[in-house]
C-alpha positions as CSV (number, residue, x, y, z in Angstrom):
1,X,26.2,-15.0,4.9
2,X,22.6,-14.8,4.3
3,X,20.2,-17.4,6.0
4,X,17.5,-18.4,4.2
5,X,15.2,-17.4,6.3
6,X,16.9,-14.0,5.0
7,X,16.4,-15.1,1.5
8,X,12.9,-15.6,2.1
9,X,11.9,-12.3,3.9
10,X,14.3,-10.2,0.7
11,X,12.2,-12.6,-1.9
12,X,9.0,-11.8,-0.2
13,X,9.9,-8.0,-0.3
14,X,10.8,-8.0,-3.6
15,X,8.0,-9.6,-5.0
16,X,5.6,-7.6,-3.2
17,X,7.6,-4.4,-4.1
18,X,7.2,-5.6,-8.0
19,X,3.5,-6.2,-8.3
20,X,2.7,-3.5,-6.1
21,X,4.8,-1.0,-8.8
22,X,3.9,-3.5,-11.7
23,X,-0.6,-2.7,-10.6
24,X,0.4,1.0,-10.1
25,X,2.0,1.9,-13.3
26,X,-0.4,-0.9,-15.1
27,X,-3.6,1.3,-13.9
28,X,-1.5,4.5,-14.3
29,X,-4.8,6.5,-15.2
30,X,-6.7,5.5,-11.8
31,X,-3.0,5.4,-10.0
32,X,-2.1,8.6,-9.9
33,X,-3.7,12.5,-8.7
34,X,-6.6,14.1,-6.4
35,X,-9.3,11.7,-7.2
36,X,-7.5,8.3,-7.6
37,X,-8.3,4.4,-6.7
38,X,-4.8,2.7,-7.2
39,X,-5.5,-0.9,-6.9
40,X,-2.2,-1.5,-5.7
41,X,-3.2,-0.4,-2.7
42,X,-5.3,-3.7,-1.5
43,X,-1.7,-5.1,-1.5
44,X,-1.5,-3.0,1.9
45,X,-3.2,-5.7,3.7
46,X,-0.5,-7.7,3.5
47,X,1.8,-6.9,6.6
48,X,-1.2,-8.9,8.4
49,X,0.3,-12.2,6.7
50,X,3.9,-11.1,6.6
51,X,6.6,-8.8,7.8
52,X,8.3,-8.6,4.3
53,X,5.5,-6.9,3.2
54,X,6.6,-3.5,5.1
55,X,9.8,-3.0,2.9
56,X,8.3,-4.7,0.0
57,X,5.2,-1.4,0.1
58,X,7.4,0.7,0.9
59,X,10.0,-0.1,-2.0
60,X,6.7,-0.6,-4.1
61,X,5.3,2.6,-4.0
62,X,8.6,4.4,-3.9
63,X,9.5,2.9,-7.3
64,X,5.7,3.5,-8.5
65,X,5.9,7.3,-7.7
66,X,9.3,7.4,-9.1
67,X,8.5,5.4,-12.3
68,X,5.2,7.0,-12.3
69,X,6.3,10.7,-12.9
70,X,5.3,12.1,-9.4
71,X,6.4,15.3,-7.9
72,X,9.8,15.1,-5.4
73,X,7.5,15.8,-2.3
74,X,4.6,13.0,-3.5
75,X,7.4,10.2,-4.1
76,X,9.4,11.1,-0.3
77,X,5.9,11.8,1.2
78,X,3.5,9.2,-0.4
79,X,6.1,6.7,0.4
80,X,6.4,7.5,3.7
81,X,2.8,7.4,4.2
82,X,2.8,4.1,2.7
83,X,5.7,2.6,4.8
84,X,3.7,3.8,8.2
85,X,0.5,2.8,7.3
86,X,2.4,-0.8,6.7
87,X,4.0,-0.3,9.7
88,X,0.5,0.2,11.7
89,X,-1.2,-2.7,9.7
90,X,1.4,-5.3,10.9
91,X,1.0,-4.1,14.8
92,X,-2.9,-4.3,14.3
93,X,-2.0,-7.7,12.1
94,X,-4.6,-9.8,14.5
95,X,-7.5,-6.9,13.6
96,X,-7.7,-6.8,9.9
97,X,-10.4,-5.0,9.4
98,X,-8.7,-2.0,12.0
99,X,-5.5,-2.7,9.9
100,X,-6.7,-1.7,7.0
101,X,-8.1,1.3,8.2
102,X,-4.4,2.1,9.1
103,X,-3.4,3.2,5.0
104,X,-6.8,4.1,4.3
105,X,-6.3,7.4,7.3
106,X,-2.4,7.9,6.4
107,X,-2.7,8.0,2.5
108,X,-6.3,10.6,3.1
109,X,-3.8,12.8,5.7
110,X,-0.7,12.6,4.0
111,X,-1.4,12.2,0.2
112,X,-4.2,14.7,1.1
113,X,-1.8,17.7,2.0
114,X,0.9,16.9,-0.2
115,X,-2.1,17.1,-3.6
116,X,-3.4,20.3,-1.6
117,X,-0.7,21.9,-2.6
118,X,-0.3,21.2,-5.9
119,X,-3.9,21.9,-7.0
120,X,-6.8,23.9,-6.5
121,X,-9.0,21.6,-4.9
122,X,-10.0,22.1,-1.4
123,X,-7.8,19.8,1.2
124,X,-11.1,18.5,2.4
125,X,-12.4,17.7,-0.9
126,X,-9.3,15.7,-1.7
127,X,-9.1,14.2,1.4
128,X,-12.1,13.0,1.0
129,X,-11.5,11.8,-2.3
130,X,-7.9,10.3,-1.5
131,X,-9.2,8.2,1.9
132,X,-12.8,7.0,-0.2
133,X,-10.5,5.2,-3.2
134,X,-7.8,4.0,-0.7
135,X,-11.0,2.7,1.5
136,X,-12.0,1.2,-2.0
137,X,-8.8,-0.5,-2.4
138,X,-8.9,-1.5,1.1
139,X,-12.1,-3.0,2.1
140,X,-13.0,-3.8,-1.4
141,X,-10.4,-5.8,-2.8
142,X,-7.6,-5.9,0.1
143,X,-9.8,-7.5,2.5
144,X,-11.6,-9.7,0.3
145,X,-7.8,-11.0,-0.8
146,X,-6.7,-11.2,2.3
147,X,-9.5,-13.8,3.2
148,X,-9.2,-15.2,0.2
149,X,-5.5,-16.3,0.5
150,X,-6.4,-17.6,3.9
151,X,-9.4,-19.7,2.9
152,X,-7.2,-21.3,0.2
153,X,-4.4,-22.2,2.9
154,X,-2.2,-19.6,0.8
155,X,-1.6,-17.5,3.6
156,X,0.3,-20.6,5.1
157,X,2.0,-21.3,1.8
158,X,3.6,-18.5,0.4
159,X,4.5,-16.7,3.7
160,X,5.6,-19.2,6.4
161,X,8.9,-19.5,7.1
């Protein structure tokens, strides 16, 4: 049987794994191809507060890109980007501002080469363009949520176990 501690962590999950999909296919016109700033994204800041958030952004974005009319390679890829970059957050989790540089570098890589190939933009140029709106996401509104949750004792709240 399930603990609830269990219960908690597959709650957690799930409810990140909603909004995250929920903000993606919301903003579908800034979510989605070469030059992109999916606001979902500042949700990747959140392994620093809680382990559920790994499977919960990884789920996220896998539904997002499925719901969202991506290519086969973009939903396996851009969901594995996204599930390593949460992955390198929550090991960096006492850094935040190195741990969300973590999705900013895997998303410009990975989403990088996977869009390379389906356009005729130059893998630099979309690189570029990729790890600028995920740095956007990031630093912009990730960080600035992450210490706002904190300041407000939320961080405590909503994820202690």
């Amino acid at each position: 049987m399930f603990r609830k501690k269990d219960t908690r962590f597959i709650t957690r999950a799930a409810v990140i794994a909603a909004i995250y999909c929920a903000l993606t296919l919301l903003l579908r016109p800034i979510s989605y191809g070469e030059v992109q700033l999916r606001v979902s994204e500042a949700l990747t800041i959140l392994p620093v507060l809680t382990p559920a958030a790994v499977p919960g952004l990884f789920i996220g974005c896998l539904l997002a890109n499925l719901l969202g009319g991506s290519t086969v390679i973009d939903i396996v890829f851009g969901s594995l980007a996204t599930l390593g970059a949460a992955l390198v957050t929550r090991k960096l989790r006492n850094r935040p501002a190195l741990a969300a540089l973590a999705p900013v570098l895997f998303n410009a890589v990975i989403i990088g080469l996977v869009l390379s190939g389906l356009s005729d933009m130059p893998l630099p140029l979309i690189m570029l363009w990729i790890g600028l709106g995920e740095a956007a996401a990031c630093y912009a509104l990730g960080l600035p949520l992450l210490y706002m949750l904190k300041r407000a004792k939320l961080d405590t709240k909503l994820f202690a176990d």
